[in-house]
N, C-alpha and C positions, 0 to 999 in steps of 0.2 A: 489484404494488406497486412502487415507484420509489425507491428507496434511493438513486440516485447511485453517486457510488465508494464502494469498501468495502473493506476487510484481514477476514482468517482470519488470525488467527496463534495458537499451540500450540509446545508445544517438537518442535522438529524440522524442523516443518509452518509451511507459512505460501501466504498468496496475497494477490494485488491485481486487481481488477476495476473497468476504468474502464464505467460504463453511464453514458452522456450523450443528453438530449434536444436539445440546442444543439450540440454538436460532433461530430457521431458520426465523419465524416474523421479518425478518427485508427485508430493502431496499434504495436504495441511493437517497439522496434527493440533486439535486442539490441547493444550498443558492446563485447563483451570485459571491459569492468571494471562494466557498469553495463545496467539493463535502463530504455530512456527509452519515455516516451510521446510520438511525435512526429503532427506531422498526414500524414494519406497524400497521393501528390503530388499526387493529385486534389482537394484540399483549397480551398474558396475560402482568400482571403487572408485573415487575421483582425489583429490587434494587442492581441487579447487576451492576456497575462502568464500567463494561468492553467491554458492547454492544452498546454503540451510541459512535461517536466520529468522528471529520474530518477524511478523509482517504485521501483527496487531497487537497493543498494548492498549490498557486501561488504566488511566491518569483522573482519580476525583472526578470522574462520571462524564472523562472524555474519552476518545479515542484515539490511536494513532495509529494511522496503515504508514507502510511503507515498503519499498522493494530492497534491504539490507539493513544492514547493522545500526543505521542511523536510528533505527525505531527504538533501541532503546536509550540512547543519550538526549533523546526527543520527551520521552516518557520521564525522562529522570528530570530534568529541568521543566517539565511541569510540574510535576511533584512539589519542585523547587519554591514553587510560585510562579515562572515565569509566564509570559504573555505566549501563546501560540505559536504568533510572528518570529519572535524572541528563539523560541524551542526552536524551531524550526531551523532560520536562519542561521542562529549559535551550531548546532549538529550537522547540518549540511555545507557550512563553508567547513567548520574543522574536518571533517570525513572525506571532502571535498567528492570529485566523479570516483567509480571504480578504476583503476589501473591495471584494464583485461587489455583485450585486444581490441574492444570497440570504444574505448575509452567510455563505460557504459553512464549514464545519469541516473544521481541517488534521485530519488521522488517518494514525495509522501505528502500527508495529508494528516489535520487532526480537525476529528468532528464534534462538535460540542449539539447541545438540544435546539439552539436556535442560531447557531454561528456555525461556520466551518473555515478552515483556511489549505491553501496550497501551497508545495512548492516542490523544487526541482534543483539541482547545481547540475549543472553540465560543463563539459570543457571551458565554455565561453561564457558561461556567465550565470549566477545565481537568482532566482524570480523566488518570491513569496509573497503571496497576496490572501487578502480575507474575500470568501466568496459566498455570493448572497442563491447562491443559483448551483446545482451540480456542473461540478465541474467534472474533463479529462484530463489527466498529464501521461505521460508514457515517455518511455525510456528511448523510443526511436521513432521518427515519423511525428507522432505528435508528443513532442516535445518541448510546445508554449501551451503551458492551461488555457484551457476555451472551455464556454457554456457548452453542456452536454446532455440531450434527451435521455433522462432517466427515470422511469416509472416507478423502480422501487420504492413500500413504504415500508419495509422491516425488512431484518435481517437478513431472511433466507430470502426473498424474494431480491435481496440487492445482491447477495452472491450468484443468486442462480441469475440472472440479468447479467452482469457480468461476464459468467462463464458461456453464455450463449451469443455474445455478442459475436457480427461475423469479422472479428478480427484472426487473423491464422494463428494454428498452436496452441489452442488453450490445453492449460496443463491442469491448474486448479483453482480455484479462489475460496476470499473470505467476503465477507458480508457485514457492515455493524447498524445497526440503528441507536440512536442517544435519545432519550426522554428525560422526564422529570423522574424517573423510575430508575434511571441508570444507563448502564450499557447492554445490548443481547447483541450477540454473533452468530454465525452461520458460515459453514463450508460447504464445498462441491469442489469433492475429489475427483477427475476425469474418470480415467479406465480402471479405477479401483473396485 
């Protein structure tokens, strides 16, 4: 089945998996403060808006995935002080769905040490909830968060979980875990 991009998020736990049919030249570049999804340099030329962009930010020892640009108006308004819910819901109605051809859904997640929350804007309607349990969201197919079997307990192991999962098109993913220690990440670039 063909989900597109997707979040795991759980308190602690969390991931992002870009699966693309149209883009698959891409992969995760980590920057130090930020984990981007950029094109690999074998990449035709594109001027599409909608394939490079943060997918993971670090906010006062949380996290934020996300499948585009929302990730960092998400990040900033933490920053701010705001409530998760708050973040979330404020960047995902203003950013509202993409404006492709699939009219695609922003989705993201921010993972705290013992909190996590989700959410999603789609054509039809905005969801954000606080989640006690890993969750899924995805951009097509599963596109209402639901509990989700996920065994990761760090980083790498929640990217690589991710990127194995039998959804089709996996391109590449990130990974986070949160502690009282901070935040650690992890990538898996596909065919790299």
């Amino acid at each position: 089945m063909y989900v597109g991009r997707f979040v795991v998020v759980g308190p602690g736990i969390g991931a992002y998996r870009v699966s693309s049919r149209s883009f698959p030249n891409r992969h995760v570049v980590d920057r130090g403060d930020s984990l981007t999804v950029a094109p690999t340099p074998d990449a035709p030329e594109t001027d599409n808006p909608y394939i490079a962009y943060n997918c993971v930010r670090e906010s006062r020892g949380r996290a934020v995935l996300g499948n585009g640009s929302h990730v960092d108006p998400v990040t900033e308004k933490l920053d701010m002080g705001y409530p998760a819910r708050d973040a979330l819901a404020t960047a995902l109605l203003s950013l509202d769905y993409e404006k492709d051809d699939y009219d695609t859904p922003r989705i993201a997640g921010v993972v705290e040490a013992d909190a996590a929350t989700v959410g999603i804007v789609r054509r039809d309607a905005l969801l954000v909830e606080r989640v006690e349990e890993p969750t899924l969201v995805a951009t097509y197919e599963e596109d209402d968060p639901r509990p989700f079997d996920f065994a990761a307990s760090d980083a790498a192991g929640a990217a690589r979980e991710v990127y194995d999962l039998d959804f089709e098109h996996a391109v590449c993913a990130a990974g986070v875990s949160v502690d009282g220690g901070g935040v650690e990440t992890a990538v898996v670039n596909g065919e790299e």
